[in-house]
N, C-alpha and C positions, 0 to 999 in steps of 0.2 A: 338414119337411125344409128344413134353409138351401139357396138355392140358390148354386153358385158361379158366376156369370157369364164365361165365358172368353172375354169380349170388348166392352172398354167403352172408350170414349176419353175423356179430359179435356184441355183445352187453355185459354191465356187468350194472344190477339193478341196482346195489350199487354207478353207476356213474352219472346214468340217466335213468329218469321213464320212464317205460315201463306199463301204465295200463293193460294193455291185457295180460300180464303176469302173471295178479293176480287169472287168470281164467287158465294156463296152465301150470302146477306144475312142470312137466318135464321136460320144459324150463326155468324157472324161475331160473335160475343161470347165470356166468357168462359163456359167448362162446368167446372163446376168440382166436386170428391169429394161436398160437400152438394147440388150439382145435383141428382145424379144421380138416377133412375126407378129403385124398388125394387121396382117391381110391386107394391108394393100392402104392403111389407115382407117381400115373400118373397125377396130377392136378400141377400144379406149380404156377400159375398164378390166381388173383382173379380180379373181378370187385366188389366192395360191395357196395350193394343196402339199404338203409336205412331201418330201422326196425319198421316204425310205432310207435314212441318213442311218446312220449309227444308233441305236434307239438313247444312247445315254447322251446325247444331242437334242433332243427331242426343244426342252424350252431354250436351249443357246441358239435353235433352230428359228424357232419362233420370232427372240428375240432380234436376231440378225435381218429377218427379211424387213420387221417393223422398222428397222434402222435404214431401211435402203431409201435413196432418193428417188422416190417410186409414186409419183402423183397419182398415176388410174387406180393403185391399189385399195381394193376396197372393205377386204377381209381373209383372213388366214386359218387355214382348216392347218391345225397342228399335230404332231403324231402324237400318237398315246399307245402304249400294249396294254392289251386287256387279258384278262384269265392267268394274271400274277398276285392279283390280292390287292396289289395298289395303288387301282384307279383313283381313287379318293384324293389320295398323296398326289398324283400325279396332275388331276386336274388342279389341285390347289395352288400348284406351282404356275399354273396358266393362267389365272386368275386374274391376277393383275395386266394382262395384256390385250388391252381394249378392240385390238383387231381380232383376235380372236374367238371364233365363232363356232367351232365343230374339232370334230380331232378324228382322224383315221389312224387304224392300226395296220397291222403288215398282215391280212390274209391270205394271199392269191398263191403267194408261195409256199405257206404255212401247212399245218396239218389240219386235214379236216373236222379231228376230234376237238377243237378249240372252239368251231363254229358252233358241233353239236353239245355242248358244256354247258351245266348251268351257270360256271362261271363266266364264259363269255352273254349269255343273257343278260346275268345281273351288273353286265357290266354297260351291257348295251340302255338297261333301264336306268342305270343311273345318271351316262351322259345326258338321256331327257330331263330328269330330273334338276341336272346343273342348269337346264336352260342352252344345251349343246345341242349340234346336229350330228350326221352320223354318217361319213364318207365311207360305201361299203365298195372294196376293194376287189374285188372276187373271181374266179373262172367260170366260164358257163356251166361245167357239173358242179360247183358249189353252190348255185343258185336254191336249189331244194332248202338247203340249210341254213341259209342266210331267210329263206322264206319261214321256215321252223322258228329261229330266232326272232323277227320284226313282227313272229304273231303275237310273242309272249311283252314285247315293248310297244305297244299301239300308242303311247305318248310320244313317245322318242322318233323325232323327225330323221329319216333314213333316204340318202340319196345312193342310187346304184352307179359308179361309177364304169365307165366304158361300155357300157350297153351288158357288163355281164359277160365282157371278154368274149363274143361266140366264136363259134367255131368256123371261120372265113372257110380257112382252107376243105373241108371238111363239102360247105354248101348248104345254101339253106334247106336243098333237099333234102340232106339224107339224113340219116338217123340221128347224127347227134346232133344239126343242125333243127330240126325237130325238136327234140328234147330241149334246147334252148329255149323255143319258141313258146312250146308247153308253161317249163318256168317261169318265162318272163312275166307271161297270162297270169299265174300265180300270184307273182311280186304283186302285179301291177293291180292285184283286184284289194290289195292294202292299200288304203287312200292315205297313210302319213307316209307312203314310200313313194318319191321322186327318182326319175332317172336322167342320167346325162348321155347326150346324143353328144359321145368323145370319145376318142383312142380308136376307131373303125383303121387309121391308117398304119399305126402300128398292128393291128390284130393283122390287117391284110399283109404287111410284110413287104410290099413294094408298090409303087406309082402304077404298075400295069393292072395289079393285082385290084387295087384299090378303084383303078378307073370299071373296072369291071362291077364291083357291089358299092359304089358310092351312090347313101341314098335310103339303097334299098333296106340293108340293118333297121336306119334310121327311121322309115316307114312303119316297121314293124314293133319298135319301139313306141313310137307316134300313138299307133294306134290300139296299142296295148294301155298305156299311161294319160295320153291324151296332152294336148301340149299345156297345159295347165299345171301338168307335174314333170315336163320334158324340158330340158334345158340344153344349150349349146356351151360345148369344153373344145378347147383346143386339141388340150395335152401336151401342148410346148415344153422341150424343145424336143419328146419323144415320138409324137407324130408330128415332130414339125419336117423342113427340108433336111434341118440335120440328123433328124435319127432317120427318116425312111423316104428323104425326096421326096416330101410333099409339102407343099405349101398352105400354108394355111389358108388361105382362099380359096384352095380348091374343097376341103374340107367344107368350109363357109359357104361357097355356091351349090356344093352338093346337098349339103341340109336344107339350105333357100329352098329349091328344084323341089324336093321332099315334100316341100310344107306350102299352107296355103298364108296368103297375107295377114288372117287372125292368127294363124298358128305362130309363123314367124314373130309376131311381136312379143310371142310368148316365150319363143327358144333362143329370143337374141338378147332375153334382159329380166322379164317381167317374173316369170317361176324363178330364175335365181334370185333374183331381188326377195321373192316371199320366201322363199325355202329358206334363205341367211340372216333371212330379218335385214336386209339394207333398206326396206322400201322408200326410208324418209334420205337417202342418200342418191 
């Protein structure tokens, strides 16, 4: 089985700012479609999720990745800010670019009062509206608030990116790792909300770390959402070997190990295909 990756980043400095870069040495280069970690040749297919770029890059963003010599690529979630007033403007500018199927904005870092705003609601109802999906970005205590918001957009197809960020270090036992567990329950009981089994190797912080709860997130995930709205992300080249020594395989056999054979065929292709609308690709 190819698998489709529904979430992989490429970027090159030298094209377009990347300030956050200037803080992370080991990615501060180019990542570019041949970079990329196939697992070993089991990946073939990419969705690529915007990088946090400069936000006035947002469609040169867009347009750059469309132009790359990039055969698996199969659709491009572009960035957008929201709770400025000019969503509208900003989708129209996206418009004409056929890989383009969703748009994330910058939360995880941001302020909470954005999430809880009726501007960002109306911002999040109107991506449905375009016919957009909705890469939500977020930290495990933002999770409440992302849940407030996706009750008021029940059209608006909404994918949780990295499981919700939990809290590795913390443990699934204890308190905040609970409170994760609580919200996720939340999310997951909205049936237009999908989540991604991605980014567990950056949250964990290093290979030892990671050998220790790989899987297990994922499970919890799994069985919250059900794999029918769970989906397999990379997060290349941020959990890949180069930002935290881990390979993408190993990420890939730990979600396998997780899931059962119906499940797997669902997290290695089939929910991202429905959540992007690729089915006929």
């Amino acid at each position: 089985m190819t698998i489709l990756d529904s979430h992989v980043h490429v970027w090159d400095p030298r094209e377009i700012p990347h300030p956050w870069l200037d803080g992370a040495d080991v990615l501060n280069r180019p990542f570019l479609p041949q970079n990329i970690d196939t697992a070993d040749g089991r990946i073939g297919e990419w969705v690529f999720v915007e990088t946090d770029a400069d936000a006035a890059y947002a469609r040169t963003e867009a347009e750059w990745v469309a132009g790359l010599d990039w055969p698996g690529l199969r659709a491009i979630v572009a960035h957008a800010e929201f709770g400025r007033g000019d969503l509208e403007a900003q989708l129209d500018g996206l418009a004409d670019l056929p890989l383009v199927v969703g748009v994330r904005p910058s939360l995880q870092n941001g302020p909470d009062a954005l999430l809880a705003s009726d501007a960002f609601a109306s911002d999040l109802i109107r991506t449905g509206e375009r016919g957009l999906t909705f890469d939500a970005c977020v930290r495990w205590h933002q999770l409440d608030l992302l849940v407030a918001a996706a009750e008021r957009a029940p059209d608006t197809r909404i994918v949780l990116d990295h499981l919700g960020k939990p809290p590795v270090a913390e443990g699934l036992d204890s308190e905040a790792g609970a409170a994760w567990r609580a919200s996720l329950t939340r999310l997951a009981a909205l049936p237009h909300v999908f989540v991604k089994c991605s980014g567990l190797p950056a949250e964990a912080g290093s290979a030892a770390a990671f050998a220790q709860v790989a899987g297990v997130y994922d499970r919890v995930a799994l069985d919250a959402f059900g794999a029918d709205r769970a989906m397999f992300g990379g997060d290349w080249p941020v959990s890949g070997a180069e930002g935290f020594g881990i390979p993408l395989a190993r990420a890939v056999d730990a979600l396998r190990a997780a899931s059962s054979r119906a499940e797997w065929a669902r997290l290695a292709g089939d929910s991202a295909r429905e959540f992007y609308g690729l089915a006929n690709i």
